[in-house]
Steps between C-alpha positions, in 0.01 A plus 500: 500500500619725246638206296191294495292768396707541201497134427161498515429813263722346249329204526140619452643680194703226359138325525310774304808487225449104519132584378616691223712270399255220495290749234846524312559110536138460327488771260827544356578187353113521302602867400262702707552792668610490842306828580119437377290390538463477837548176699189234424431147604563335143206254559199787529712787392362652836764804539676405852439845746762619685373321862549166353836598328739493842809283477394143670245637696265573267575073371440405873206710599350360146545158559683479193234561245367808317246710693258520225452136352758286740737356274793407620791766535838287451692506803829625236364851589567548852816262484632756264378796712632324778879360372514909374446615850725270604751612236453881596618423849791272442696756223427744783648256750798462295603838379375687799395811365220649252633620210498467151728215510247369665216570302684388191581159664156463597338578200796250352411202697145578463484502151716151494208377737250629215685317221557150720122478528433588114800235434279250689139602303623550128885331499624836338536868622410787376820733401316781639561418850859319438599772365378728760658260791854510265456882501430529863786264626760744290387779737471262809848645684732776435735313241325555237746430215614187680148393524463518120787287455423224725159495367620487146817216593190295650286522190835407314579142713148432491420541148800310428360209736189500322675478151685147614246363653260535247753381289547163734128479577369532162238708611484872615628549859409824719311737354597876419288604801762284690786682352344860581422389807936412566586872432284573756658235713821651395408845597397442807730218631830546276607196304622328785230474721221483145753166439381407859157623446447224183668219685249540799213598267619134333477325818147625599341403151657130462195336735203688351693441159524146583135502636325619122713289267306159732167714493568650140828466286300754242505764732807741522583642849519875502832630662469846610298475814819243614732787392306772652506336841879438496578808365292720830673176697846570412439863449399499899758266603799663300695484786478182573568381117782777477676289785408200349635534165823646641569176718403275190668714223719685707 
């Protein structure tokens, strides 16, 4: 009983950070502040009271639409409210404990879920917040120094990637905010498993990659929201991929 109920508080709170972080996911990359003004619908500037600011519920009990002139409310906002809940409760899962280890990881993951859904809106992220993920991941277990070093190996090998195949290519491939986004990789998975991490995050972007070049071979396929979900899937599964790359590699 004990263990649900703290499941279920950190889910209701990862929820009410997911809120923030859909303020930070709209405001930051236009170069507002994240503090005021208050919350508004951005159809009627209507500011949004606190009753019909609650994580999903308030979407649900709303229909979806803004209370004062019923515009639609994009379902994004709850997902995100939602997946951080989610989030919240599987770090907690994982490391077993409340600590600042895990409030660093959270805050970590979370803020790679922030830039994966700015990727997706703007193709670019701001190096505000991939800076503060890179920062965070240093911090995100007790080896510090080793941290630092993994992160800066991965920003190495990746940077060097991006120089050949931009070469080959003839155009630019990955971005910088693809390259910040590897030391964080590399801080939080070593360069092993971060090696793992961009094979998988490979795998999962080849059919939607596919998908756009039929739809539209203009438009350029953002990468970080594939490496932010193999990075929190290798991250939880580093067991697994430990013993994996050990009966492959030896």
């Amino acid at each position: 009983m004990e263990s649900l109920l703290i499941y279920l508080f950190l889910f209701i709170l990862g929820s009410a950070i997911g809120s923030f972080l859909n303020v930070v996911i709209y405001r930051v990359p236009l170069r507002k502040s994240i503090i005021s003004p208050p919350s508004s619908c951005p159809n009627c500037n209507t500011r949004i009271k606190p009753w019909h600011n609650i994580p999903i519920l308030s979407w649900i009990i709303l229909g979806g639409k803004c209370a004062n002139c019923k515009e639609p409310i994009s379902k994004r906002y709850p997902i995100i409210e939602f997946l951080t809940g989610v989030l919240a409760v599987a770090i907690y899962y994982k490391l077993k404990s409340i600590d600042i280890f895990f409030v660093i990881n959270f805050a970590t993951f979370a803020t790679l879920l922030a830039l994966a859904v700015i990727d997706l809106d703007y193709k670019a992220v701001p190096d505000s917040l991939n800076l503060l993920a890179l920062t965070l991941a240093f911090f995100s277990s007790p080896n510090i120094i080793e941290n630092i070093k993994n992160a800066l190996l991965m920003i190495g090998i990746v940077s060097l990637v991006r120089f050949y195949l931009s070469y080959l290519l003839k155009k630019e491939a990955l971005g910088e905010g693809d390259i910040i986004v590897a030391g964080t990789m590399g801080a939080l998975l070593g360069v092993k498993l971060s090696l793992v991490a961009l094979f998988i995050a490979s795998l999962i972007a080849i059919f939607p990659s596919i998908y756009i070049r039929i739809k539209n071979k203009d438009l350029e396929l953002p990468f970080i929201p594939f490496l932010a979900i193999a990075t929190f899937i290798v991250w939880y599964f580093d067991d697994f991929f430990t013993n994996l790359w050990r009966a492959i590699y030896g």
